[in-house]
C-alpha positions in Angstrom: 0.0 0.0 0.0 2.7 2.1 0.9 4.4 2.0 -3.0 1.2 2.8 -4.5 0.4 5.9 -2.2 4.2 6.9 -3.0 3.9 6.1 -6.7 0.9 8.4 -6.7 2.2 11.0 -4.9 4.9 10.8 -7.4 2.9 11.4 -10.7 1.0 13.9 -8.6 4.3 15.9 -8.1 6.1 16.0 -12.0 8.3 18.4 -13.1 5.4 20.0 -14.6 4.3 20.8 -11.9 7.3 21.8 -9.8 7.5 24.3 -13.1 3.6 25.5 -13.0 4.1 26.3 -9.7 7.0 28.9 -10.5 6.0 29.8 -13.6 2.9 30.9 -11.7 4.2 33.2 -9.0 6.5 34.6 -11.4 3.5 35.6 -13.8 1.9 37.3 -10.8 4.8 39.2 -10.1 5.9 40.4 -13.2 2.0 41.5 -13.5 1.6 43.5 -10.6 4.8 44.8 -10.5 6.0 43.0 -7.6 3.7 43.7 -4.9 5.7 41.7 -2.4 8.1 44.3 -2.9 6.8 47.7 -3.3 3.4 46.9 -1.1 5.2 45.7 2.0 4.5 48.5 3.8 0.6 48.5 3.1 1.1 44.9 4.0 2.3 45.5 7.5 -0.1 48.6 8.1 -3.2 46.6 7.2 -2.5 43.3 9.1 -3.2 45.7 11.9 -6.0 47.0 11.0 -9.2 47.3 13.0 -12.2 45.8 10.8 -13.6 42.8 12.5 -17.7 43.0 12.3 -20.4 41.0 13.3 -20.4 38.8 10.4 -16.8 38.4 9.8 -12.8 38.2 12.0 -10.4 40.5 11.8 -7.2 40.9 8.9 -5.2 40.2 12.0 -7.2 36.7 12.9 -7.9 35.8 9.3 -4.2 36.1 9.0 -3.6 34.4 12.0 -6.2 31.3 11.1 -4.1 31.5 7.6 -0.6 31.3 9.6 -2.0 28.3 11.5 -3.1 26.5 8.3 0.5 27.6 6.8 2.8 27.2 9.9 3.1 23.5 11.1 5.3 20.8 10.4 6.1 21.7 7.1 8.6 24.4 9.0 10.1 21.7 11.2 10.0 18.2 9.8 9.4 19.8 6.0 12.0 21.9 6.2 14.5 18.7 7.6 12.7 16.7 4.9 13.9 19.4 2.0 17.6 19.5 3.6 17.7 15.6 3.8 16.5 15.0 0.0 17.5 18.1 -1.7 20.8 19.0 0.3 20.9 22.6 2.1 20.1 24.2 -1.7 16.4 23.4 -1.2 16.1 26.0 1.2 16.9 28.4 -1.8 14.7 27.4 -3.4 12.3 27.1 -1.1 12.8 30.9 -0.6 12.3 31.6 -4.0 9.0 30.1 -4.1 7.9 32.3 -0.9 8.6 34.9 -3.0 7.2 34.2 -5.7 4.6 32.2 -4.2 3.0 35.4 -2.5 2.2 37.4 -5.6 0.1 34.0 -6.3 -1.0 33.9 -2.5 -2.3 37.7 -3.5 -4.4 36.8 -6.1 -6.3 33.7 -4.7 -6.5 35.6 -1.7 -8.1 38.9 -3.5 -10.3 36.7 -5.6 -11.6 34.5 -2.4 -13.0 37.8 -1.1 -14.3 39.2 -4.4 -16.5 36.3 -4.7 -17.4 35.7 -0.9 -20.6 35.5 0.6 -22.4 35.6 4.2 -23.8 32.3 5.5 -25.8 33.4 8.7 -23.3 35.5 10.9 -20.2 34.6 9.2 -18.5 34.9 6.1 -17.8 32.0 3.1 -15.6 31.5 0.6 -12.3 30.2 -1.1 -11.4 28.6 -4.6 -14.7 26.8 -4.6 -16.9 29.9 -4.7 -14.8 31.9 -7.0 -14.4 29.2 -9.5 -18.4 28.9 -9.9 -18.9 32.8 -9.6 -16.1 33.7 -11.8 -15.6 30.9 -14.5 -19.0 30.0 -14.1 -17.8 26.5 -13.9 -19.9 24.4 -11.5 -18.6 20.7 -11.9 -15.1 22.6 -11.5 -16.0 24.0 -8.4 -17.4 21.1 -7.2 -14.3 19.4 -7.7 -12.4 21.5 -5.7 -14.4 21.4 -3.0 -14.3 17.2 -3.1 -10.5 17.2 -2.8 -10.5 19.6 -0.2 -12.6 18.1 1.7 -10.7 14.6 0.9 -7.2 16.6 2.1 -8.1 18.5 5.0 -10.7 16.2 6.1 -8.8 12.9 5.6 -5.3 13.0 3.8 -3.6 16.1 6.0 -4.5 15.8 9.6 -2.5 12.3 9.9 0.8 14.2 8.5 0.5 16.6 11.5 -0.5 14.4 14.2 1.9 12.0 13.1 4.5 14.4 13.9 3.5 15.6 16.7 3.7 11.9 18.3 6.7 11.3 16.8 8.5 14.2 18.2 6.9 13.7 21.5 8.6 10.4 21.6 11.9 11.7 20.9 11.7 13.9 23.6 9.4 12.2 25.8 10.9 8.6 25.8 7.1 8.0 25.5 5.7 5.1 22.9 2.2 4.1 21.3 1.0 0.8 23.2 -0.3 -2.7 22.5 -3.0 -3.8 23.8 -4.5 -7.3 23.1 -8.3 -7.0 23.0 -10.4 -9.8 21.6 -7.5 -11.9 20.2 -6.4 -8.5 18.1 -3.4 -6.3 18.7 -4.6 -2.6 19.2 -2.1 0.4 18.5 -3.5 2.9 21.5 -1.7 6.4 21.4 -2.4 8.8 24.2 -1.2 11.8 22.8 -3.7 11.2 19.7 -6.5 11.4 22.4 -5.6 14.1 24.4 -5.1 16.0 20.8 -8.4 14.5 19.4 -10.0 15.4 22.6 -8.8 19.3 22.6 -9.4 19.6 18.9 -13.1 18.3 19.6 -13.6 21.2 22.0 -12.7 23.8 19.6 -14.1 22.9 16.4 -17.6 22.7 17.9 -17.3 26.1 18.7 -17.2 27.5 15.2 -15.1 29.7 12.5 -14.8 32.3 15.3 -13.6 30.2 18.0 -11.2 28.9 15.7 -9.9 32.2 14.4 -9.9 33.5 18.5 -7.7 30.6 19.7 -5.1 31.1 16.2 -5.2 34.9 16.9 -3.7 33.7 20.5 -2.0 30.9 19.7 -0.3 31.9 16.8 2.1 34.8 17.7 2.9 32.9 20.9 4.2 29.6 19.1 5.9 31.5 15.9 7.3 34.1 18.6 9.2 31.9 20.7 10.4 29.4 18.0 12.0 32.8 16.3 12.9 34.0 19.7 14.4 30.3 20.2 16.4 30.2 16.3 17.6 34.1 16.7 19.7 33.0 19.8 21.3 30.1 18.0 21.8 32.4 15.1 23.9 34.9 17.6 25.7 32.0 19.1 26.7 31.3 15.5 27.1 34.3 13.9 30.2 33.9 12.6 29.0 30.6 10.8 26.3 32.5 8.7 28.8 33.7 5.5 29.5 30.0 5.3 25.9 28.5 5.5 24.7 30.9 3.1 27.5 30.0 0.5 26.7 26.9 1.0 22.9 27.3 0.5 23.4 29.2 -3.0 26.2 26.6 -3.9 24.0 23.8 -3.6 21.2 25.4 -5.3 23.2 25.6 -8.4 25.3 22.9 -7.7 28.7 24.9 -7.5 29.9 23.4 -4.5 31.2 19.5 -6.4 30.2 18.5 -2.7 26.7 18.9 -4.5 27.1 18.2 -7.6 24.2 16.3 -10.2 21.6 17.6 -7.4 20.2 20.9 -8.6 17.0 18.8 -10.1 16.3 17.6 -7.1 17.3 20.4 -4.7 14.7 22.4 -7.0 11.9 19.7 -6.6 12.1 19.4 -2.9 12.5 22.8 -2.3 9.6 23.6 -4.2 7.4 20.6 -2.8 8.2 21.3 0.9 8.2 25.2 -0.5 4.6 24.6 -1.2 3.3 22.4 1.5 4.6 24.9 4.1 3.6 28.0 2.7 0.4 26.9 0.9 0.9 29.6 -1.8 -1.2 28.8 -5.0 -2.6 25.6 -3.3 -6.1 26.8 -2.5 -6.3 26.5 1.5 -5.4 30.5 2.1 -8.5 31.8 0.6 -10.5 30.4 2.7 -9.5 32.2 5.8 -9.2 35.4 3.7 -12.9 35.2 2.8 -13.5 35.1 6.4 -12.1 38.5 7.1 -13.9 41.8 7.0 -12.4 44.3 4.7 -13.3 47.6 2.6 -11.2 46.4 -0.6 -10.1 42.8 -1.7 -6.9 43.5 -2.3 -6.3 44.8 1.2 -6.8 41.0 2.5 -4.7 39.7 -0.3 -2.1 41.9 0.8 -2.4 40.8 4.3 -2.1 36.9 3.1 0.7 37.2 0.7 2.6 38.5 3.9 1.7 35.5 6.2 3.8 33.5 2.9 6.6 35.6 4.2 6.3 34.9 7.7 5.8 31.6 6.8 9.1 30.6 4.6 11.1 33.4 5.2 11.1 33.5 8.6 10.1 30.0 10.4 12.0 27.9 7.9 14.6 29.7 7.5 14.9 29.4 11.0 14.9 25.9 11.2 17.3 25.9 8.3 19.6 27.7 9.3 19.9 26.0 13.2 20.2 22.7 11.3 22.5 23.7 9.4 24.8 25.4 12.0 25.5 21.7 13.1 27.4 21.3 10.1 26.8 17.7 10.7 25.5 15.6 7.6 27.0 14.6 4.5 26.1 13.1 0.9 28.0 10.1 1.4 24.8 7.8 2.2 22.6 7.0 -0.8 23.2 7.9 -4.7 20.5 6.6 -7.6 21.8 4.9 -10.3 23.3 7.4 -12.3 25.8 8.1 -9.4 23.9 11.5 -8.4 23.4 12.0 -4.6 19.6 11.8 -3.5 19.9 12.3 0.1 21.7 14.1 3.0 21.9 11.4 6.1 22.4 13.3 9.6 25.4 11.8 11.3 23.5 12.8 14.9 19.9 11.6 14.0 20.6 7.8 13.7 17.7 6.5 15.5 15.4 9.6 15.3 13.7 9.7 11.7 13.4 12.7 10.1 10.5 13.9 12.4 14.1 14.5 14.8 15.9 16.2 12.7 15.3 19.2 14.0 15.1 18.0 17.5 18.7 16.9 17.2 19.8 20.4 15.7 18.4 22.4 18.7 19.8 20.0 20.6 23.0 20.2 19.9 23.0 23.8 21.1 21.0 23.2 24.2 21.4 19.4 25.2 19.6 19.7 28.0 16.3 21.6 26.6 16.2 21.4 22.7 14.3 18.5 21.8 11.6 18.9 24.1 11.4 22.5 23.2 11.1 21.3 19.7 8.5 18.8 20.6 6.6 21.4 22.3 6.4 24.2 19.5 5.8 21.4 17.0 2.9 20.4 18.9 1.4 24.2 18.6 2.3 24.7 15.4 0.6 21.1 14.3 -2.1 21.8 16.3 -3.4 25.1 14.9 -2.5 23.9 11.7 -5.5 20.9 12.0 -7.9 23.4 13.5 -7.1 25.3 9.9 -7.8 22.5 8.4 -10.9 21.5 9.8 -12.2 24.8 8.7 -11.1 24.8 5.3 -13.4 21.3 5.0 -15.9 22.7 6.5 -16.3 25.4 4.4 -16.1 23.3 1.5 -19.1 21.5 2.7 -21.4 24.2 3.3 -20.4 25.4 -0.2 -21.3 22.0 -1.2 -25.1 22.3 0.9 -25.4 25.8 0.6 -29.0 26.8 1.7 -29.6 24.0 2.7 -29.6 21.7 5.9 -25.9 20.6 6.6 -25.8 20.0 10.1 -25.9 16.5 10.1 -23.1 16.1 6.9 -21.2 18.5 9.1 -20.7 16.0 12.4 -20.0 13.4 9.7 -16.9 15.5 9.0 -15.8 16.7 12.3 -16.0 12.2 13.4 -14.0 11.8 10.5 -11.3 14.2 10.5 -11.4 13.5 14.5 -10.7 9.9 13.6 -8.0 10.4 11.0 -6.6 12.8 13.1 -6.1 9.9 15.9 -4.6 7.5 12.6 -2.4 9.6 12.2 -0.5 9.0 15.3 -0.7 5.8 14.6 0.2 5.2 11.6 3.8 5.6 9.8 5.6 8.6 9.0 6.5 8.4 5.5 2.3 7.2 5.0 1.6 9.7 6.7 3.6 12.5 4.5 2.9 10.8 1.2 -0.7 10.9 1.8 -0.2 14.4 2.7 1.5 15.7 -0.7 -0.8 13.5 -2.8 -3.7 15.9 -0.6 -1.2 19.2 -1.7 -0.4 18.4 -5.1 -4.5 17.8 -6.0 -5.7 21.0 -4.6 -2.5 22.9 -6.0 -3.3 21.8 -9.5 -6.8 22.5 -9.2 -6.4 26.0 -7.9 -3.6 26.6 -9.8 -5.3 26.3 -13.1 -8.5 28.8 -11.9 -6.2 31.7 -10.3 -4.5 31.6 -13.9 -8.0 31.4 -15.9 -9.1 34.4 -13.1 -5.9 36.8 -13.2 -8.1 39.8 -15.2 -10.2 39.5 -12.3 -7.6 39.9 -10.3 -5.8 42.4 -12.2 -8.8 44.7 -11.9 -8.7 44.0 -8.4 -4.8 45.1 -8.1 -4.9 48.2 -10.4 -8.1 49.3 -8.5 -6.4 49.4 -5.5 -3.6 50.7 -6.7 -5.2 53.7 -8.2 -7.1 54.6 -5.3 -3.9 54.8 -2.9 -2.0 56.9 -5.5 -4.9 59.1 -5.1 -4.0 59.5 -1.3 -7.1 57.4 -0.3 -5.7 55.2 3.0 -8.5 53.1 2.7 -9.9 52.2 -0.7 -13.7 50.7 -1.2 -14.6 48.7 -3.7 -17.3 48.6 -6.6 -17.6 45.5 -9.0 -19.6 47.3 -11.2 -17.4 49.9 -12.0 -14.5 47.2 -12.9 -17.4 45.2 -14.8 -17.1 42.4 -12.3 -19.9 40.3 -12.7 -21.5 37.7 -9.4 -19.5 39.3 -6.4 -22.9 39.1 -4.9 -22.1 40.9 -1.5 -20.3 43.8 -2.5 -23.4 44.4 -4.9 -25.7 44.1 -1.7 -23.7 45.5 1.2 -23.4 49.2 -1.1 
């Protein structure tokens, strides 16, 4: 079972689409001029922004329920996963699909609230919803909304709460248990019940309980991770001009250390580029239509920064404290054609990769580091199902909208509760294939509709832009005036 899930995963993840994803965020940059760059400060501004409402969160808690859908094991285990396949060049690369990821992250983001609509007291919306409103593509739409459901509800969860048992082990000494029951050997894991059992808590409570606990949550965990990689960095400053060399060397395979890698450095920064950031794969929008702003592109702004915070910050944390260790080599496995496809960790023999990171931190602070790690993994993992849960949701009542989905909705939160328990239970390369396969599917999907949307977005952008060249702090929009047919509540909330 395990070499089919991995074979899928693998035609799921082709070159092509290592390249669509570039060749996407670089469209979106060139096209708006590279926002990521001139708009930063509008970004930073309006993540502050008071605008929460009745109906709607905050641009600070949309962005935080977006940070804990986009911050989660992808920064610690992804981000050793990249390094140990890729070599340290996939961190490059990784970086340069943050950046290019977030003019992408803009655009979904922009179009998830151009096309959002208000369910009873809260807001809806995502890929789903813009697709049928703005393609005018139902069975697309519909299609989204099935894998997403399948990803976040099913194929995700396990990936996090995998990790978060594994590294509680490493730091723990603790261990799943066997139990024999009726002639049958039971795998029972503790920490998949005390994590089912606080996730069940929360997600009865609703979008806004969800995006109340991230808005907490979510500086807290990122904050002292940072806090926790910016003192490691000063113990090793001196070491940075070498890491960095060697980042860019491997990239481009320079360094003959590297040599014969930069395919793969470039699909494994991309992939784990992707799965931590979410840019382009669909799940962003959905807390951006949540969020109560006067102009589109003010969210979008506010969720092509999270991509920053994201990659640019958190994994390059975790890079860079790994790769202070200065403690692997290339010497363990080559394919056939002699070119090196992974990076074994001299100090990690008995961990798995879920440790990799444990052992970094570690190695600076022996006598706190992996159950530090283990700590902030389990906050960041956490949040990140909560996101999850949400995203399916919202699928679902797109799915049943208007009508009675109660019932179809505690379906969902028994089975995302269970496979959220499998997880832990299950292996860690299952677990992470499963995962991608869940990635890749909505990231082709969405992928394909931002493109077919961009003059939507475009108007969107230039709208924007026009009105703060004008000196206006805090543009409004008007789909009519762009010709933007079906954005249904900006028509009815003029």
């Amino acid at each position: 079972m395990e070499n089919i899930i991995s074979t899928i995963s693998g035609y799921v993840w082709s070159e092509i689409f290592i390249y669509l994803c570039l060749g996407t965020g670089l469209y979106f940059s060139i096209r708006t001029g590279f926002l990521q760059i001139r708009y930063l400060k509008d970004m930073i501004r309006l993540l502050f922004a008071k605008n929460q409402s009745d109906h709607g969160i905050s641009s600070f808690q949309a962005f935080a329920l977006a940070i804990s859908g986009r911050v989660g094991t992808g920064n610690i285990v992804g981000v050793a996963t990249a390094i140990y396949m890729g070599g340290p060049g996939a961190i490059f690369w990784m970086w340069v699909i943050a950046f290019l990821g977030s003019a992408s992250a803009f655009i979904e983001s922009s179009l998830a609230q151009v096309y959002k609509q208000k369910e009873g007291d809260i807001f809806r919306g995502g890929p789903a919803y813009y697709i049928e409103k703005g393609l005018g593509v139902k069975w697309y739409a519909f299609l989204f909304a099935i894998i997403t459901i399948l990803s976040t509800g099913f194929l995700l969860p396990g990936v996090q709460s995998n990790a978060i048992n594994g590294t509680i082990t490493n730091a723990f000494s603790y261990s799943n248990e066997i139990i024999h029951f009726a002639g049958t050997d039971w795998t029972v894991s503790y920490v998949g019940l005390v994590v089912v059992a606080l996730l069940a808590v929360i997600i009865i409570g609703g979008v806004k309980r969800l995006g109340q606990v991230s808005e907490f949550v979510v500086p807290f965990m990122a904050g002292a991770y940072i806090l926790m990689a910016i003192i490691i960095i000063a113990l090793n400053f001196t070491q940075l001009p070498t890491v960095f060399s060697m980042i860019f060397s491997s990239a481009f395979s320079l360094d003959a250390t590297f040599g014969g890698i930069v395919g793969t450095a470039i699909a494994w920064g991309v992939k784990r580029g992707i799965y931590s950031n979410e840019a382009g794969q669909g799940t962003g929008p959905h807390a951006a239509a949540a969020a109560h702003v006067n102009h589109p592109a003010q969210q979008g702004l506010v969720q092509a920064f999270s991509v920053y915070v994201d990659t640019l910050f958190v994994c390059t944390a975790t890079a860079l404290m790994i790769l202070f260790t200065n403690q692997f080599n290339v010497v363990g496995e080559f394919n056939a054609k002699g070119e090196a496809v992974s990076f074994l960790a001299h100090y990690v023999p008995d961990m798995g990769v879920e440790g990799f990171t444990q052992a970094a931190v570690a190695h600076h602070f022996p006598a706190i580091g992996n159950q530090f790690v283990a700590i902030a993994l389990f906050f960041f993992a956490f949040t990140t199902i909560m996101a999850y849960y949400y995203f399916a949701e919202t699928n679902i009542a797109y799915i049943f909208k208007g009508k009675k989905n109660n019932f179809v909705i505690w379906i969902l939160r028994v089975v995302f509760l269970f496979s959220v328990y499998y997880g832990t239970i299950k292996t860690a390369k299952q677990a992470w294939d499963l995962g991608d396969i869940g990635v890749g599917l909505m990231a082709w999907v969405n992928i394909i509709a931002i493109l077919l949307l961009s003059k939507v977005g475009m108007k969107v952008w230039k709208d924007y832009v026009a009105q703060r060249k004008q000196g206006i702090e805090d543009p409004t929009f008007d789909p009519k005036k762009l010709g933007i047919k079906n954005a249904d509540f900006w028509g009815e909330n003029k």
